[in-house]
Residue frames as qw, qx, qy, qz and C-alpha x, y, z in Angstrom:
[[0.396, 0.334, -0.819, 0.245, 38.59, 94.04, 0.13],
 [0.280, -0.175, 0.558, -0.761, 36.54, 94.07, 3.42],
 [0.802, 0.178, 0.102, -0.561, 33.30, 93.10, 1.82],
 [0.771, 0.228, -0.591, -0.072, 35.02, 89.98, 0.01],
 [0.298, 0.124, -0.933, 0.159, 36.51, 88.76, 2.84],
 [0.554, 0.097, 0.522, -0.642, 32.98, 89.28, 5.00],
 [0.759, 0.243, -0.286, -0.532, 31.42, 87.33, 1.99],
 [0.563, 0.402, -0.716, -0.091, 33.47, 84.85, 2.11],
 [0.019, -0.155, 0.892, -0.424, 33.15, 84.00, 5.93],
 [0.623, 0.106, 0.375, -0.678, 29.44, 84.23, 5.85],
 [0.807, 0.279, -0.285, -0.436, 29.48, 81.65, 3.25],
 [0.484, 0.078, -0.837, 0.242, 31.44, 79.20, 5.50],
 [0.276, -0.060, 0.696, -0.660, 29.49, 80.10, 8.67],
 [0.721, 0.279, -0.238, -0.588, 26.14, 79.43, 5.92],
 [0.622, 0.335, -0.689, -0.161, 28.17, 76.62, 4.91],
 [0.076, 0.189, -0.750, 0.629, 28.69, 75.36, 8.97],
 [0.538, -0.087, 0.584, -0.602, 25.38, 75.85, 9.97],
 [0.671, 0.304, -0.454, -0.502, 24.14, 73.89, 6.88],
 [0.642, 0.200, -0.725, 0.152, 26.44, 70.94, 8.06],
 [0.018, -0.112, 0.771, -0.627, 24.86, 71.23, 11.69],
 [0.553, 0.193, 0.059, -0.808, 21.66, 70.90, 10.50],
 [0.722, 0.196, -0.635, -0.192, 22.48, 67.97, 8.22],
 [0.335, 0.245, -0.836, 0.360, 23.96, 66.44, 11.41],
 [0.267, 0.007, 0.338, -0.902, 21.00, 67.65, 13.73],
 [0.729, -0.068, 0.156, -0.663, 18.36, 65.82, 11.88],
 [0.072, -0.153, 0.985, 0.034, 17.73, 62.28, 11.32],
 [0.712, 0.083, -0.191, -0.671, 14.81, 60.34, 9.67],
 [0.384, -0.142, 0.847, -0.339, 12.86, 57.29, 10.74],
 [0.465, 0.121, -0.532, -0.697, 11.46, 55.08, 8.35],
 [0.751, -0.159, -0.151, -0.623, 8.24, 52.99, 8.51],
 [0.911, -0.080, -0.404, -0.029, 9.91, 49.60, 8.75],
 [0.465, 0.173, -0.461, 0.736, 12.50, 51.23, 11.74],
 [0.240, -0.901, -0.283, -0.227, 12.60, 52.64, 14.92],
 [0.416, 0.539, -0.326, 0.656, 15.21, 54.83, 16.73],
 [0.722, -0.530, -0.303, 0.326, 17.05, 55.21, 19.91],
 [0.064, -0.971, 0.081, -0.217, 18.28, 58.59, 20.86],
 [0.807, -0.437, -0.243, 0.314, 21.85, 58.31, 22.82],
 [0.105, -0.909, 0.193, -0.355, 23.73, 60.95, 24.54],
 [0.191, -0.611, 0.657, -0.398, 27.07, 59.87, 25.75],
 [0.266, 0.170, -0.942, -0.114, 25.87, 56.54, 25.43],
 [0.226, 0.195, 0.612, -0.732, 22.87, 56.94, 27.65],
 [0.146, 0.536, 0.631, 0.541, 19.47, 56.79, 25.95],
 [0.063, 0.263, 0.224, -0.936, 17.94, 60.20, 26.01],
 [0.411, 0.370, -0.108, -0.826, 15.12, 59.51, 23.24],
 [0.417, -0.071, 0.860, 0.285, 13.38, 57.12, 21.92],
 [0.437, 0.477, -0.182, -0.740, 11.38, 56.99, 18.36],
 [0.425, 0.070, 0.902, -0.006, 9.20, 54.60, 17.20],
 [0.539, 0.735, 0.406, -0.065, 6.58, 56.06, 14.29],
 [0.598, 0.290, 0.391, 0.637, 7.99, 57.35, 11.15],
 [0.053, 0.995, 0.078, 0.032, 9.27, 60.96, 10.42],
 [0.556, 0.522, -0.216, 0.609, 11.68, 63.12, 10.64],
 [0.651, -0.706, -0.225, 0.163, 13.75, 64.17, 14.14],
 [0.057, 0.865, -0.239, 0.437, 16.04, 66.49, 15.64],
 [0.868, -0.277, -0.198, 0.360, 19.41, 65.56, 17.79],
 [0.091, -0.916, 0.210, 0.329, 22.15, 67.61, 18.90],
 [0.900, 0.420, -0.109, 0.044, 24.57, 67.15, 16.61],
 [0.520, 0.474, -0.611, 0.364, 28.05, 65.55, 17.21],
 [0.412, -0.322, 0.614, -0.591, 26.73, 64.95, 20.83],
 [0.872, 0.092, 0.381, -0.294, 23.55, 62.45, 20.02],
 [0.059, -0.434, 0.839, 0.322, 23.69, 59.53, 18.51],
 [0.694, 0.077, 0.127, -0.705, 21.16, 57.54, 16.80],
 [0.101, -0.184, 0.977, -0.024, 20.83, 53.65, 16.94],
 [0.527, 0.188, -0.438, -0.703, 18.49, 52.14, 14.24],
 [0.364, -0.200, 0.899, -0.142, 16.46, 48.88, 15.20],
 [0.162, -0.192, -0.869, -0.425, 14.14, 46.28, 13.10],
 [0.468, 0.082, 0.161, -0.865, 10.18, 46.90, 13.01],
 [0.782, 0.042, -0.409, -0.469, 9.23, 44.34, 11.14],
 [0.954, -0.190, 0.226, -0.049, 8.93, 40.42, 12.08],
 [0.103, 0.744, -0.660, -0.020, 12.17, 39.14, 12.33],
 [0.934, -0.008, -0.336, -0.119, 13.25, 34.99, 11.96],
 [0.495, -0.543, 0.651, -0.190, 14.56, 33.00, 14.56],
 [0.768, 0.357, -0.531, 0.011, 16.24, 29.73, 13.21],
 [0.624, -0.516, 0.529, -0.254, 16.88, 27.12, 15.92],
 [0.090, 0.428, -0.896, -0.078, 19.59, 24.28, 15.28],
 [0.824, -0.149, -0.441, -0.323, 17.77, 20.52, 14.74],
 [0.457, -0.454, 0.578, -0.501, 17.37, 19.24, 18.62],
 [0.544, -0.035, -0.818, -0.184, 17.45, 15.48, 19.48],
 [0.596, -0.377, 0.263, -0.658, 14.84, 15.05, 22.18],
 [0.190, -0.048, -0.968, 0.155, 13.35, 12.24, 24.69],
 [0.512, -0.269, -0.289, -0.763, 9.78, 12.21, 24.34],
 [0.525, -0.428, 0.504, -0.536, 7.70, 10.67, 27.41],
 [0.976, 0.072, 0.127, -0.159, 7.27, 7.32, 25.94],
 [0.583, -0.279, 0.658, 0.387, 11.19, 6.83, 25.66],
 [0.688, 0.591, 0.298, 0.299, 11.70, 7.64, 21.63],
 [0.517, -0.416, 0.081, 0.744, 13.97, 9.43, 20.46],
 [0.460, 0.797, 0.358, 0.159, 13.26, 12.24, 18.01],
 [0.466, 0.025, 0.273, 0.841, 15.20, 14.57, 16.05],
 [0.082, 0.837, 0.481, -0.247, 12.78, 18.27, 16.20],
 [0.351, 0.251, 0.327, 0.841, 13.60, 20.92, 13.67],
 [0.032, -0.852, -0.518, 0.065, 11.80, 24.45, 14.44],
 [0.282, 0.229, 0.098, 0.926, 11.89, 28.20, 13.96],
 [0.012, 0.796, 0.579, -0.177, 10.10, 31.22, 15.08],
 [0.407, 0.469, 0.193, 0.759, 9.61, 34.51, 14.83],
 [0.380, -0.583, -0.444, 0.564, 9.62, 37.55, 16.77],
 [0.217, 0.803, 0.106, 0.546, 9.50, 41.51, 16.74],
 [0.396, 0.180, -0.339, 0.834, 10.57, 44.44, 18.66],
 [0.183, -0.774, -0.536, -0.285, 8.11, 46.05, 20.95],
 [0.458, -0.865, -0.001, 0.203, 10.15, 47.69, 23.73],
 [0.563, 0.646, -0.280, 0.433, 13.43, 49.37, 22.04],
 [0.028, 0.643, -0.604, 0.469, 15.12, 50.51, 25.02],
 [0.801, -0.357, 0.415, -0.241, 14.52, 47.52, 26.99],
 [0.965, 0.197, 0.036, 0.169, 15.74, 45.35, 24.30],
 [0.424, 0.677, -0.470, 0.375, 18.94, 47.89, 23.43],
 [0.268, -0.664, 0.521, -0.464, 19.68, 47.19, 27.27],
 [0.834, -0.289, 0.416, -0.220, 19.04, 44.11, 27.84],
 [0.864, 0.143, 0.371, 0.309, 20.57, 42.29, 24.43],
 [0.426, -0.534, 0.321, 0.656, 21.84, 45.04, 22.30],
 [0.268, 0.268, -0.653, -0.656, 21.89, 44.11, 18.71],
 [0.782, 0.215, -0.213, -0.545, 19.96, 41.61, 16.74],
 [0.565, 0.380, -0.718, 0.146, 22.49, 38.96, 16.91],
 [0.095, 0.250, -0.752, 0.603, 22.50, 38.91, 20.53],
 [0.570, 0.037, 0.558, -0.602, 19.05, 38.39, 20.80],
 [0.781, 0.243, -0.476, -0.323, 18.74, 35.54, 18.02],
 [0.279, 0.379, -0.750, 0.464, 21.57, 33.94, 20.51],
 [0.181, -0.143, 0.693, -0.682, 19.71, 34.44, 23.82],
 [0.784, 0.229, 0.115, -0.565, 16.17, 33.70, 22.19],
 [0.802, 0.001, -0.264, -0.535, 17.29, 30.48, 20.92],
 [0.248, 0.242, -0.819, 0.457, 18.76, 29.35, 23.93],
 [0.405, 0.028, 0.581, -0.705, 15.44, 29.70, 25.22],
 [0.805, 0.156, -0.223, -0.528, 13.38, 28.12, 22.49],
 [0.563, 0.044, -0.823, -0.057, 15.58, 24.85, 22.24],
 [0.110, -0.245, 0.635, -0.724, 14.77, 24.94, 26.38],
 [0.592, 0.132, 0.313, -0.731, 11.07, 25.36, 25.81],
 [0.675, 0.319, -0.501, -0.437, 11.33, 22.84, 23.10],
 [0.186, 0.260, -0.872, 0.371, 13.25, 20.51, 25.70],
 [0.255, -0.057, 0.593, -0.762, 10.30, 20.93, 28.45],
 [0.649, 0.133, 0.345, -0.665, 7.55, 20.69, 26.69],
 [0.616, 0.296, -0.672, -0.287, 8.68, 18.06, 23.90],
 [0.071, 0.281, -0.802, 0.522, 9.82, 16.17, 27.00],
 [0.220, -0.119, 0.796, -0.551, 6.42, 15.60, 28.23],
 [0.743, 0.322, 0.091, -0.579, 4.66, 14.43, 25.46],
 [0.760, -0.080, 0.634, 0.119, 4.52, 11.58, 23.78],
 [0.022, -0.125, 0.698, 0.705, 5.41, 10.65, 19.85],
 [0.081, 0.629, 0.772, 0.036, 1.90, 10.13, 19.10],
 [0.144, -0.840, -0.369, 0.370, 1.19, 13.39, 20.29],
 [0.050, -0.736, 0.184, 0.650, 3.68, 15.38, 18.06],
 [0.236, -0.132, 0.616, 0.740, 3.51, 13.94, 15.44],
 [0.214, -0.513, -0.664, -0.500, -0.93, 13.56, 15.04],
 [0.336, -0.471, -0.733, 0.358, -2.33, 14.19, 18.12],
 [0.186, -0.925, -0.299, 0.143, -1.14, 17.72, 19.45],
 [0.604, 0.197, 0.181, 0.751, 1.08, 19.31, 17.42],
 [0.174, 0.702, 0.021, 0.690, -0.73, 22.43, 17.52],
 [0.627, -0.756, -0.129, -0.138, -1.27, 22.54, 21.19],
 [0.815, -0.240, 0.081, 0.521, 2.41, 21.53, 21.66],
 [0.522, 0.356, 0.163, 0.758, 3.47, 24.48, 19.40],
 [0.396, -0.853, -0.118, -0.317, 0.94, 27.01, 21.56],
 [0.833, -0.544, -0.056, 0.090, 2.43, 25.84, 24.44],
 [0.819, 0.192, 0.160, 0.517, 5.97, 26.93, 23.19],
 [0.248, 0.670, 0.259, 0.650, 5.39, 29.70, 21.76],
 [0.263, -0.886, -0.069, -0.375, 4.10, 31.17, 25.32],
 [0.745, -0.464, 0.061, 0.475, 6.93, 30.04, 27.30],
 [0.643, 0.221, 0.165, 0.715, 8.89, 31.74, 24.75],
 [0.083, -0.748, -0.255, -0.608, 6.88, 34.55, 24.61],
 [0.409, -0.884, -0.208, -0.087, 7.57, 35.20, 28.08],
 [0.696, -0.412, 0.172, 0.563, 10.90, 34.88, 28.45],
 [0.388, 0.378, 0.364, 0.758, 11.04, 37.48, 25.36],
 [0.144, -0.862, -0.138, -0.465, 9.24, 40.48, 26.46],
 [0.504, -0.770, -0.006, 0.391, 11.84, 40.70, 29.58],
 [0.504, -0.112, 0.393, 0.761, 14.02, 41.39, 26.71],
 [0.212, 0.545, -0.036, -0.810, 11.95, 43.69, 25.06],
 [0.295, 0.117, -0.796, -0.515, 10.92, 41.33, 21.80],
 [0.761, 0.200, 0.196, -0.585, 7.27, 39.78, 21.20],
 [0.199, -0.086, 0.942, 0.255, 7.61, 35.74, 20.18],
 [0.548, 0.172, -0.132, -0.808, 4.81, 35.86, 17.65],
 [0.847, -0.078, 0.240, -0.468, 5.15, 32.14, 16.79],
 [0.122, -0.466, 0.868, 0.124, 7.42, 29.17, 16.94],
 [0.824, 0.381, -0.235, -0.348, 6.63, 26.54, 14.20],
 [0.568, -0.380, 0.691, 0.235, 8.18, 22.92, 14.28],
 [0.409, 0.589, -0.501, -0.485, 9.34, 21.84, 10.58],
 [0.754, 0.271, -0.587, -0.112, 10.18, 18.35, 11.27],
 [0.683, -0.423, 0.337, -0.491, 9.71, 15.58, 13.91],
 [0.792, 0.399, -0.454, -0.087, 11.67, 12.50, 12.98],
 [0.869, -0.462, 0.076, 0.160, 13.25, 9.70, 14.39],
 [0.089, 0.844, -0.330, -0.414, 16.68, 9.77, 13.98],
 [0.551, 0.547, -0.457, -0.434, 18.52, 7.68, 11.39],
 [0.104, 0.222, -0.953, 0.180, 19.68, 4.59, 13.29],
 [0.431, 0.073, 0.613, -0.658, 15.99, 4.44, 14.66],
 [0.644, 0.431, -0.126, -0.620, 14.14, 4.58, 11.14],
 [0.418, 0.345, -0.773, -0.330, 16.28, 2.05, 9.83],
 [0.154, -0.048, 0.905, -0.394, 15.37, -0.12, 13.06],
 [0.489, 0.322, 0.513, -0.628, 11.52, 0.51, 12.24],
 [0.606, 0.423, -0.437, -0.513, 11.81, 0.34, 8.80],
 [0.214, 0.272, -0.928, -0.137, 13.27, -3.22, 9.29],
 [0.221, 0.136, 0.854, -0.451, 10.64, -4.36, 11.75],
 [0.372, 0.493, -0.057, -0.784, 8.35, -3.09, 9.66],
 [0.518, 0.525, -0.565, -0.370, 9.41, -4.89, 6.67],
 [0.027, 0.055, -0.981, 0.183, 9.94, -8.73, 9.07],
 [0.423, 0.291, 0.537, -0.670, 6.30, -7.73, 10.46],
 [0.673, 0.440, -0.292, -0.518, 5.07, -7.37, 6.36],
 [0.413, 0.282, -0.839, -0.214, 7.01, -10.87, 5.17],
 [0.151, 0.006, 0.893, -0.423, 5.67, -12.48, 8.21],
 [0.591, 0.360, 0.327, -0.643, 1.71, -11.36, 7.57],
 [0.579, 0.408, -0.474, -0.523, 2.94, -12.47, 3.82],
 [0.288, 0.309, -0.906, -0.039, 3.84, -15.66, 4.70],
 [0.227, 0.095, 0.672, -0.698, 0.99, -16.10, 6.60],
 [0.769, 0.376, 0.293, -0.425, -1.39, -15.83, 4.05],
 [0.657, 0.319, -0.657, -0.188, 0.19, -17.76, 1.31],
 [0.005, -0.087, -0.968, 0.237, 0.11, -20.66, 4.25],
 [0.442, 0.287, 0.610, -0.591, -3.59, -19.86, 4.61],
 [0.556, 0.489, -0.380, -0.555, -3.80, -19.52, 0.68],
 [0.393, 0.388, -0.817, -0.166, -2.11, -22.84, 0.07],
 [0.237, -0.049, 0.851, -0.466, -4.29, -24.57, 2.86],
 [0.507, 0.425, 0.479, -0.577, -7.27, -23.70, 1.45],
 [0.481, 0.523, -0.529, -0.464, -6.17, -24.44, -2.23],
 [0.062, 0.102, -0.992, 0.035, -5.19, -27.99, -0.75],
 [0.221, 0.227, 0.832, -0.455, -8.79, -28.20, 0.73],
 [0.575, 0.537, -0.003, -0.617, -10.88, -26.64, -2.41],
 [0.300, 0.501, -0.779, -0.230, -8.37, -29.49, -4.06],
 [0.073, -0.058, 0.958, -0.272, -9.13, -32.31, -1.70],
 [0.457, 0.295, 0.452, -0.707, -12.79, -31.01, -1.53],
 [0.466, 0.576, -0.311, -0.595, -12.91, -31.40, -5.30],
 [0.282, 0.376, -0.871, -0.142, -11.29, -34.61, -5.79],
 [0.454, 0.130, 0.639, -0.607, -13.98, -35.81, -3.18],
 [0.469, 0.470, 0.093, -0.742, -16.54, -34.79, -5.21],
 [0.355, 0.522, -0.638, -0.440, -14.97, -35.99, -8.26],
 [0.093, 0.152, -0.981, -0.072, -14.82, -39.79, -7.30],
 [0.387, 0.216, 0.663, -0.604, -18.23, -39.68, -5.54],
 [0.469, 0.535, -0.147, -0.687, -19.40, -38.36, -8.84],
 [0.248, 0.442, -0.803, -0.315, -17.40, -41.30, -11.04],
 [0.067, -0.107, 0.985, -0.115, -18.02, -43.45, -8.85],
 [0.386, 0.453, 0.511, -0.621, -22.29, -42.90, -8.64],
 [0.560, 0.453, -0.422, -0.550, -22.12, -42.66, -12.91],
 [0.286, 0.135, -0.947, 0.063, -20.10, -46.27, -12.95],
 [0.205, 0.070, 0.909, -0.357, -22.67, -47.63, -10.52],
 [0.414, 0.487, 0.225, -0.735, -25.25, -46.16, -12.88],
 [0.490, 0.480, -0.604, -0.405, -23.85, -47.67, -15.89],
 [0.225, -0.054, 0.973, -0.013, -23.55, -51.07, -14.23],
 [0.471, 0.146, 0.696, -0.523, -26.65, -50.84, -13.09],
 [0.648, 0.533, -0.043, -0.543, -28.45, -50.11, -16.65],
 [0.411, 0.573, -0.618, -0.348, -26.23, -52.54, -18.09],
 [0.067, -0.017, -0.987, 0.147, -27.29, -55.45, -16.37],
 [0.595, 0.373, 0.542, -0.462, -30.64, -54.40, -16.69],
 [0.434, 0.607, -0.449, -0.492, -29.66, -54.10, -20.54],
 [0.267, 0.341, -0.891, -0.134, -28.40, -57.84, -20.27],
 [0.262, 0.213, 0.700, -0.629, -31.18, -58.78, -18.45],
 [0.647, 0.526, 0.159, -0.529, -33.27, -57.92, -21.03],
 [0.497, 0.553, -0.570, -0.349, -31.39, -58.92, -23.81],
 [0.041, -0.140, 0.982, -0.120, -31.13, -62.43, -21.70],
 [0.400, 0.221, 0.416, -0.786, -34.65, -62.23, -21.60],
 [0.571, 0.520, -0.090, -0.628, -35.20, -61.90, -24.97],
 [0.346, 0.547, -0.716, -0.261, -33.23, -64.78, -26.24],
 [0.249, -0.078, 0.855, -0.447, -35.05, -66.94, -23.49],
 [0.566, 0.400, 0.493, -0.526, -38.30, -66.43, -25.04],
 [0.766, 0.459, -0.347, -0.288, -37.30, -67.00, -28.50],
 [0.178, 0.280, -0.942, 0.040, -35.25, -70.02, -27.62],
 [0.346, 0.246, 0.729, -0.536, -38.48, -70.97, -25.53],
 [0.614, 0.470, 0.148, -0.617, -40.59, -70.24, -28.71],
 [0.929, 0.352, -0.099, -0.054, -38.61, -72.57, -31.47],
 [0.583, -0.619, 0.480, 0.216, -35.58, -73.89, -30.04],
 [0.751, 0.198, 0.393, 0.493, -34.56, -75.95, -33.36],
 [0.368, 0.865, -0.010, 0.340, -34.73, -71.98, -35.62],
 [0.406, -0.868, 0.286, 0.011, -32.78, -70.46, -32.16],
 [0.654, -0.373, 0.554, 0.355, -29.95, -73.10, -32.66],
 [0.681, 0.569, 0.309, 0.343, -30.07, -72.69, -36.23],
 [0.168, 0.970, -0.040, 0.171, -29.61, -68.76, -35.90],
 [0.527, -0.721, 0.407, 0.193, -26.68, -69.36, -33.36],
 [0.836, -0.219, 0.318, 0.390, -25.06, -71.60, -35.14],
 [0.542, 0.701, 0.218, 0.409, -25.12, -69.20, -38.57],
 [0.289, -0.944, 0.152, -0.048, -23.50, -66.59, -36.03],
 [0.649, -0.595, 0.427, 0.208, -20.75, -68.68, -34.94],
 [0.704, 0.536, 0.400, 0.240, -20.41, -69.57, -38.64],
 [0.358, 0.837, 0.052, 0.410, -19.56, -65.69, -39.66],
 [0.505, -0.803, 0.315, -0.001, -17.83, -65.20, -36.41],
 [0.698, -0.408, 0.583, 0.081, -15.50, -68.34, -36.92],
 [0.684, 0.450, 0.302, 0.488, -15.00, -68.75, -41.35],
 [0.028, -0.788, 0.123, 0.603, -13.08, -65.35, -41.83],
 [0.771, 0.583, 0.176, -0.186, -12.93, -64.94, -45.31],
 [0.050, 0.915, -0.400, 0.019, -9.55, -63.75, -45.35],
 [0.538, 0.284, -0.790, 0.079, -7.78, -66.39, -43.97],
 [0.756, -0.331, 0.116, -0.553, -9.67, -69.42, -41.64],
 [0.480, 0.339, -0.773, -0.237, -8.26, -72.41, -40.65],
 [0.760, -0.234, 0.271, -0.542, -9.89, -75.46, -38.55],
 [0.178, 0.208, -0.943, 0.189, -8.56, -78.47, -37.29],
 [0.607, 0.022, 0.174, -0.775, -12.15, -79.73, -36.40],
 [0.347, 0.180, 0.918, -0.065, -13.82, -83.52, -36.64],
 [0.233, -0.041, -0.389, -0.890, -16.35, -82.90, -39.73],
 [0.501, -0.549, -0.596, -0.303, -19.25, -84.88, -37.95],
 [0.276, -0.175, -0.689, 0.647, -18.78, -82.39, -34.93],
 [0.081, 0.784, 0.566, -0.240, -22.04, -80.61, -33.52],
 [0.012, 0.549, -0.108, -0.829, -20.14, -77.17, -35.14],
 [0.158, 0.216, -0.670, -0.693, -21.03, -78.39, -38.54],
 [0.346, 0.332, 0.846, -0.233, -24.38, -79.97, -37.86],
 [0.456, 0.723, 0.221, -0.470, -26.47, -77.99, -40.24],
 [0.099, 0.618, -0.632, -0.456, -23.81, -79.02, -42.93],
 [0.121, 0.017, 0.988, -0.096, -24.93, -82.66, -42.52],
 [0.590, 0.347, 0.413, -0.601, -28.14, -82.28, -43.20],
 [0.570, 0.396, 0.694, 0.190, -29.88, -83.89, -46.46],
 [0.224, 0.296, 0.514, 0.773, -30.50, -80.48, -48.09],
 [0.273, 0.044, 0.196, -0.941, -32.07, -76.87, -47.84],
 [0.368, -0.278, -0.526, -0.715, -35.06, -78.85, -48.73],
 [0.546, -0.438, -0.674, 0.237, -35.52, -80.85, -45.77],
 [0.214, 0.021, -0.316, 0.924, -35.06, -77.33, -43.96],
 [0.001, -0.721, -0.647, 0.247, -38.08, -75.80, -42.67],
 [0.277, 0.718, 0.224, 0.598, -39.32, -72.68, -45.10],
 [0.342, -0.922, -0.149, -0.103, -39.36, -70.56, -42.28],
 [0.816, -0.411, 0.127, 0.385, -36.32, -71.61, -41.05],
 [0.747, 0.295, 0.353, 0.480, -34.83, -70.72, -44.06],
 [0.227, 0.801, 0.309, 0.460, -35.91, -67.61, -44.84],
 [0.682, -0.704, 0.052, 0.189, -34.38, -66.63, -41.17],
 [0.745, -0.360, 0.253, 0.502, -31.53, -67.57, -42.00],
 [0.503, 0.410, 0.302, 0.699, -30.89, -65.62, -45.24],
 [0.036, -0.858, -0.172, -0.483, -32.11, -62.60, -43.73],
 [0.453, -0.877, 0.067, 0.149, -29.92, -62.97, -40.82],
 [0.610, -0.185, 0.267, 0.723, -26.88, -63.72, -43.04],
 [0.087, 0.784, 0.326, 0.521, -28.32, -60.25, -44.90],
 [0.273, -0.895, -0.020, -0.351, -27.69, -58.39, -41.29],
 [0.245, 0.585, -0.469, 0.614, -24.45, -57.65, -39.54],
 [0.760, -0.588, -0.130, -0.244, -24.70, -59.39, -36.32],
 [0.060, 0.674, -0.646, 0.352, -22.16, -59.34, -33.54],
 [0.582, -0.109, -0.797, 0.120, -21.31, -62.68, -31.38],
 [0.395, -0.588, 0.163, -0.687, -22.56, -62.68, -28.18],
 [0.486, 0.129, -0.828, 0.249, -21.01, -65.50, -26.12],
 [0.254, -0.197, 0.581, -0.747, -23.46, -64.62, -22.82],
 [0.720, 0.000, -0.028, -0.694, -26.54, -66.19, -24.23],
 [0.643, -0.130, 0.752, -0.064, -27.04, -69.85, -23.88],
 [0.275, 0.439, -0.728, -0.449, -26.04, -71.45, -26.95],
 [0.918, 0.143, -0.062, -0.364, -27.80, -75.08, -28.38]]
């Protein structure tokens, strides 16, 4: 009876220390580090990975982030030195380097996302503040984000936390502005358009005007060309009819008259109200083809043999 109940306590005192042990250690992993507290006090702190020893039901152990932690900062509407307004979107990120400075000074995570980005939108204020829009959006964007970062960075390590690096996402006017530029924009384009279709349509009149120039100079230099040949054409052709009228003036009046003949009987229908002893019929009057001169004749049948047009310029018998 003795020995059972001695078994039995030693396997709850076993069982006791078992569950002061469990309570006693505590393990730190790679991406953590630990804070020791006693009564709320820190008494310990742990920062490399392992396993650790506390008193148990006395200590207490308060787990914090190792790794890089984001920081997410609300879109800010700034006044950049050149008087613009802009609309700045940004984030950073940060770590833990001093646990017990940070458990004291902010506490949790939360509380230092809070206090840290009351200070970024700050630094974002200051230094956004004295640059220009040029400058953040091409210029110095990274210099402008340096330049952040270490303001931030300092105001973070009194808190225990390393600002590794604050990043802007987006630099924009804001929406009432864009539309304002977009329009000007868009008056500025119709304007340049309208600009060159007037310069188009000037110069379309003047390649027109230039042309039409051209055009008459051109007409007008053929036409004086054509006169010109054509009064040397009649010129000659007066010529010619000079020197055969000069060479047998009776055949010349013969030939005319056999013209004015085929010109003036139409075969078709001719009629003539005419004096038969007038000079048009003179060669009718005559005594007979004999009395005609052979030459004469033979002329004449060979010009009523050829298609001859009137010509009313030459001087006539």
């Amino acid at each position: 009876m003795r020995r059972g109940i001695f078994g039995g306590l030693g396997l709850v005192i076993l069982g006791v220390i078992g569950f002061l042990l469990y309570l006693a250690l505590f393990v730190v992993d790679e991406t953590q580090q630990a804070l020791v507290l006693r009564f709320g006090n820190v008494v310990d702190t742990q920062i490399e990975p392992g396993l650790y020893v506390k008193l148990p039901l006395i200590d207490n152990v308060v787990y914090l982030e190792k790794r890089i932690i984001d920081l997410d900062s609300p879109p800010l509407e700034i006044i950049a030195s050149d008087q613009k307004r802009l609309v700045v979107d940004a984030f950073g990120r940060y770590r833990i380097i001093d646990p017990l400075l940070f458990f004291q000074s902010v506490g949790t995570i939360q509380v230092a996302d809070a206090r840290l980005a009351v200070i970024l939108n700050s630094a974002i204020r200051r230094v956004l503040g004295e640059a220009s829009f040029v400058q953040l959006v091409r210029d110095d964007r990274a210099v402008l984000m340096n330049s952040i970062t270490g303001q931030v960075n300092r105001e973070g390590r009194r808190l225990g936390m390393e600002v590794i690096d604050v990043k802007i996402r987006r630099a924009d006017l804001p929406e009432a502005n864009s539309q304002a530029i977009y329009q000007r924009m868009q008056t500025e384009r119709q304007r340049e358009a309208t600009e060159i279709r007037a310069e188009g349509e000037e110069a379309a009149r003047r390649i027109r005007a230039e042309a039409d120039r051209t055009a008459t100079v051109i007409v007008a230099e053929a036409n004086g060309e054509s006169e010109r040949l054509r009064g040397d054409g009649d010129g000659e052709r007066n010529r010619i009819f000079a020197d055969a009228f000069g060479r047998d003036p009776e055949f010349f009046g013969f030939y005319r008259s056999m013209i004015a003949f085929r010109a003036g009987l139409n075969a078709d229908d001719t009629r003539l109200v005419i004096s038969p002893d007038s000079e048009f019929f003179q060669y009718f009057n005559a005594p007979g083809i004999a009395d005609i001169p052979p030459e004469v004749a033979a002329a004449a049948r060979q010009s009523a043999a050829e298609p001859t047009e009137v010509d009313d310029t030459a001087p006539s018998q």
